[in-house]
C-alpha positions in Angstrom: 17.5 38.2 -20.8 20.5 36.3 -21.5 23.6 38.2 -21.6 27.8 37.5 -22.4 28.3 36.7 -18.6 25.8 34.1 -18.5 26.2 32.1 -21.2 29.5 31.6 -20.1 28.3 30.4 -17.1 26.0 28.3 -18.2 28.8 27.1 -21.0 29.9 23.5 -19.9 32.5 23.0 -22.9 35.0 20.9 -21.8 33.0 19.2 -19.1 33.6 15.0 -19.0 29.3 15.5 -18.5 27.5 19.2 -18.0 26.7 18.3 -14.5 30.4 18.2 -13.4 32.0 20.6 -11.6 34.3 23.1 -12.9 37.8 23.8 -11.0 36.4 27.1 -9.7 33.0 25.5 -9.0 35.1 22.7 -7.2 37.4 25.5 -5.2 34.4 26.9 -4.0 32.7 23.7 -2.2 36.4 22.1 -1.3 37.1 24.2 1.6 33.0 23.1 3.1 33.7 19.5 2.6 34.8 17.9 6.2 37.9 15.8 6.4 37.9 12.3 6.7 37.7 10.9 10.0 41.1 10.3 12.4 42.7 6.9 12.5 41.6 3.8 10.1 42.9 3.6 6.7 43.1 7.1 4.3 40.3 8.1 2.5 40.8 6.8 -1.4 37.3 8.2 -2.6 37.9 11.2 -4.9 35.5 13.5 -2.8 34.9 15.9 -5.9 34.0 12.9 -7.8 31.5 11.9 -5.6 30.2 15.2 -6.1 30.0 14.7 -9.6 27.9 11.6 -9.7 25.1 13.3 -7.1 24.9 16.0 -9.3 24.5 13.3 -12.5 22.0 12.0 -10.5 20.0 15.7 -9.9 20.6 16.5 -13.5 19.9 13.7 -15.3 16.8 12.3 -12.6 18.5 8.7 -13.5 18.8 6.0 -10.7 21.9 5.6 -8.5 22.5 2.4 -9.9 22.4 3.8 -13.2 25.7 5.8 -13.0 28.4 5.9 -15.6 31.2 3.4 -14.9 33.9 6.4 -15.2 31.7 8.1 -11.8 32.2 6.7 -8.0 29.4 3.3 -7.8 26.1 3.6 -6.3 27.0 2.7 -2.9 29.7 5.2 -2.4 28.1 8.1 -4.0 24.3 7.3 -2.3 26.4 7.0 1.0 28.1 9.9 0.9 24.7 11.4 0.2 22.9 10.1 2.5 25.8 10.9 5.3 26.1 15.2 4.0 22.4 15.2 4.4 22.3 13.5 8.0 25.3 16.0 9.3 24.9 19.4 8.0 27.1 19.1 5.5 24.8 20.2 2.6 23.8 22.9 4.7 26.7 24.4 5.6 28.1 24.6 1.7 24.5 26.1 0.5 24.7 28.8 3.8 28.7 29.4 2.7 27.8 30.0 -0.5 24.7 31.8 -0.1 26.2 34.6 2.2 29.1 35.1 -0.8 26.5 35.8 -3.5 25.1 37.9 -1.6 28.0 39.6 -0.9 28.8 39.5 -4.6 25.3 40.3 -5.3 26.6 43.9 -3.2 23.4 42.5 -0.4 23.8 42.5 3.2 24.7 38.8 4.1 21.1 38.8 5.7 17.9 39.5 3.8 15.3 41.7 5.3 12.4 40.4 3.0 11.0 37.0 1.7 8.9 35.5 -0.5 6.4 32.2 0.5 5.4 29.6 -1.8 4.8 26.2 -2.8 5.1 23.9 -5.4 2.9 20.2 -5.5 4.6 17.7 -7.9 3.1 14.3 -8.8 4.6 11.2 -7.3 6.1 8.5 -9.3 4.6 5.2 -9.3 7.6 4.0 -7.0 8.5 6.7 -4.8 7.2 8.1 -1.7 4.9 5.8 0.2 0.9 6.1 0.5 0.7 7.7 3.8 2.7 10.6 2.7 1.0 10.9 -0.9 -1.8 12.8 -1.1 -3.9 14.7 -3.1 -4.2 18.3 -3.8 -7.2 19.0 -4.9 -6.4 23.0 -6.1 -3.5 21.9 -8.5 -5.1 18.0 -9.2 -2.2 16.5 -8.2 -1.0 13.2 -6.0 2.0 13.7 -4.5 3.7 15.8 -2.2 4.2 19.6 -1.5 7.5 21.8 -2.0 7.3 24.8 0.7 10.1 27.1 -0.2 11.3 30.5 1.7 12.9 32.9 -0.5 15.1 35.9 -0.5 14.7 39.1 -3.3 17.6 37.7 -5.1 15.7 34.2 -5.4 18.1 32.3 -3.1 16.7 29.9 -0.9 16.3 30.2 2.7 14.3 27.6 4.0 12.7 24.1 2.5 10.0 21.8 3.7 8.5 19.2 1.8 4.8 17.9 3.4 2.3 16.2 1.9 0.2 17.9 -1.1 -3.1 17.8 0.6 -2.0 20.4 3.5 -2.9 24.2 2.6 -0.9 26.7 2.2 -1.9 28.5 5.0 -1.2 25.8 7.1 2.5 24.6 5.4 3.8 28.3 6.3 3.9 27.3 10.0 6.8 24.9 8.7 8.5 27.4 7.1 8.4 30.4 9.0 10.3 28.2 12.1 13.0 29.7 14.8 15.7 28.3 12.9 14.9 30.2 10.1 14.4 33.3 12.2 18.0 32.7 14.4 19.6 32.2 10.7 18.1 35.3 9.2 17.2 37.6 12.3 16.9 40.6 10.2 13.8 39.6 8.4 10.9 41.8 8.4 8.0 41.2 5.7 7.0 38.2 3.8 5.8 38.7 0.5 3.3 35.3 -0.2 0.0 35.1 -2.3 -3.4 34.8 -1.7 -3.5 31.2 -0.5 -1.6 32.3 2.5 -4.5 35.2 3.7 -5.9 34.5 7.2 -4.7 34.8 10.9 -3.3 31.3 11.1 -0.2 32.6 9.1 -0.2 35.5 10.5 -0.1 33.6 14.3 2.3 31.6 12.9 4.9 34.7 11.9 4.1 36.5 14.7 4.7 33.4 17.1 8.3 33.1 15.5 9.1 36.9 14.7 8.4 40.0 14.3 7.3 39.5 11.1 4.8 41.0 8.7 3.2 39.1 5.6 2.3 41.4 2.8 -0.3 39.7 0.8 0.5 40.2 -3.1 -3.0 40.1 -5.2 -3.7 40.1 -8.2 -5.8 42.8 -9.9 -6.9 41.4 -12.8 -8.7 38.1 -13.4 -7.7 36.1 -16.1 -4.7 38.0 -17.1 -1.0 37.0 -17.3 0.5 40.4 -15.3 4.0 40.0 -13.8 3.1 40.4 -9.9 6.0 42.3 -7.8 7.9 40.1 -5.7 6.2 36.5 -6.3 8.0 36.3 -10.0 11.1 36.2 -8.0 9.7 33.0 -6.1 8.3 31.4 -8.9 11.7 31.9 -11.0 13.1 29.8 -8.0 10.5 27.1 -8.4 11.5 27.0 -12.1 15.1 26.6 -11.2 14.6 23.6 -8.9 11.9 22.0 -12.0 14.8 22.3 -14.7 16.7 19.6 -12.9 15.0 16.2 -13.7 15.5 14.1 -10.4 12.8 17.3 -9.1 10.5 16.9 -11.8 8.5 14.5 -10.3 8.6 13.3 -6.9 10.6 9.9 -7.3 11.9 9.7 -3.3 10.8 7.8 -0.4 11.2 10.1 1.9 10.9 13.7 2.3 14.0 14.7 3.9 15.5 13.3 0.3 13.7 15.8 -1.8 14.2 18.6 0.8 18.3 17.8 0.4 18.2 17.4 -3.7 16.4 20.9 -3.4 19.0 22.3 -1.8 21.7 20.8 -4.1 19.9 22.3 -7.1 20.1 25.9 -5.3 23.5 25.1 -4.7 23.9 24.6 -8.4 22.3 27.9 -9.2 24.6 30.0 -6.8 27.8 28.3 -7.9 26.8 29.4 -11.5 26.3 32.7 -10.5 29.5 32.8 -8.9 31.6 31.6 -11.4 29.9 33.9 -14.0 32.6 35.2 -16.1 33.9 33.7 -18.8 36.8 30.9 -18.1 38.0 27.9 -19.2 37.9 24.5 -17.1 
């Protein structure tokens, strides 16, 4: 239900384009950003413009060649992309700013329960190449596979993007990693559906952690019932579709859609942060 605090947040008035970022927005992600390296002329890029153009591009689903002439040009803003991905930087804001909504949130800065799923969206004619398109023959769909690792507030902790013909059952040993486990070491159950029943994921958790996964059926066929705990993840699937770069699967590689995922999440928590009513 939409209330007062979040259509102000979601409120863009003001905005040069809705996907820019507000001065709070900006005052969140500015201290996260790194400096620019020592010696060699200064840095001239407007850095929060930059930002500005990669999230036209994840709004918007246009091609980086296609940005307005009043944003940084393709080569800058695709560069500066490419290089956030490649060292951490992306990372680090969406970890920053995932421990303060928490916090804000009145969470513990570490969950103690998750939710597993996936998501299989069709690949664009020119996109990711043939050897990593595939078929998935439960959803009828060519492309490639979304993992996604979830908190109880919907946040993302974890994203792996594989092709769409491997199972469930077998994606969750991508997900359910050590990293995950040395970021979040207070983890206990995983919530995840039927697809994910059978001892290979329940290997796979107990290999990495003490983890238990709590499979959430249905009990009644053919009949919309809102399941506890997997609404939460698909909400979080829903978030990431409403941005139109993620509605299909338009990149070449899948390190590129695991890092626009993260950017929409990122999105999503800096909404929720700046949730009262302001003006930019």
């Amino acid at each position: 239900m939409w209330k007062p605090e979040h259509r102000c947040a979601a409120d863009r008035h003001g905005l040069r384009y809705p996907s820019d970022l507000s001065d709070r927005e900006w005052a969140l992600i500015e201290p996260a950003i790194p400096p620019a390296k020592r010696g060699g002329r200064r840095r001239e890029v407007n850095v929060r413009e930059v930002l500005n153009a990669i999230f036209y591009v994840l709004s918007t689903g246009c091609q980086w060649q296609a940005l307005p002439k009043d944003l940084p040009p393709k080569s800058t803003a695709h560069s500066y992309f490419m290089l956030w991905d490649w060292d951490g930087t992306l990372e680090r804001i969406h970890h920053a700013l995932y421990v303060e909504t928490r916090e804000r949130e009145g969470r513990e800065a570490s969950p103690t329960a998750a939710i597993i799923d996936s998501q299989s969206a069709k690949a664009a004619q020119k996109g990711a190449p043939r050897l990593t398109r595939k078929f998935d023959a439960g959803k009828k769909v060519t492309g490639r596979k979304r993992h996604i690792l979830v908190d109880t507030l919907g946040l993302l902790l974890n994203v792996v993007v594989h092709p769409a013909d491997v199972q469930d059952r077998d994606g969750a040993r991508l997900v359910l990693d050590r990293r995950t486990r040395c970021l979040f070491p207070f983890i206990e159950y995983i919530f995840a559906d039927a697809g994910y029943q059978g001892p290979r994921v329940t290997h796979a958790a107990a290999r990495t952690g003490h983890w238990v996964v709590e499979i959430v059926k249905r009990n009644e066929l053919h009949k919309f019932v809102v399941l506890p705990k997997r609404w939460i993840v698909e909400r979080t699937l829903a978030w990431i579709s409403r941005n139109r770069r993620l509605a299909r699967d338009f990149e070449r590689y899948a390190r590129t859609v695991a890092a626009f995922v993260r950017l929409a999440m990122i999105r999503v928590m800096l909404r929720r942060l700046t949730r009262t009513c302001h003006s930019t």
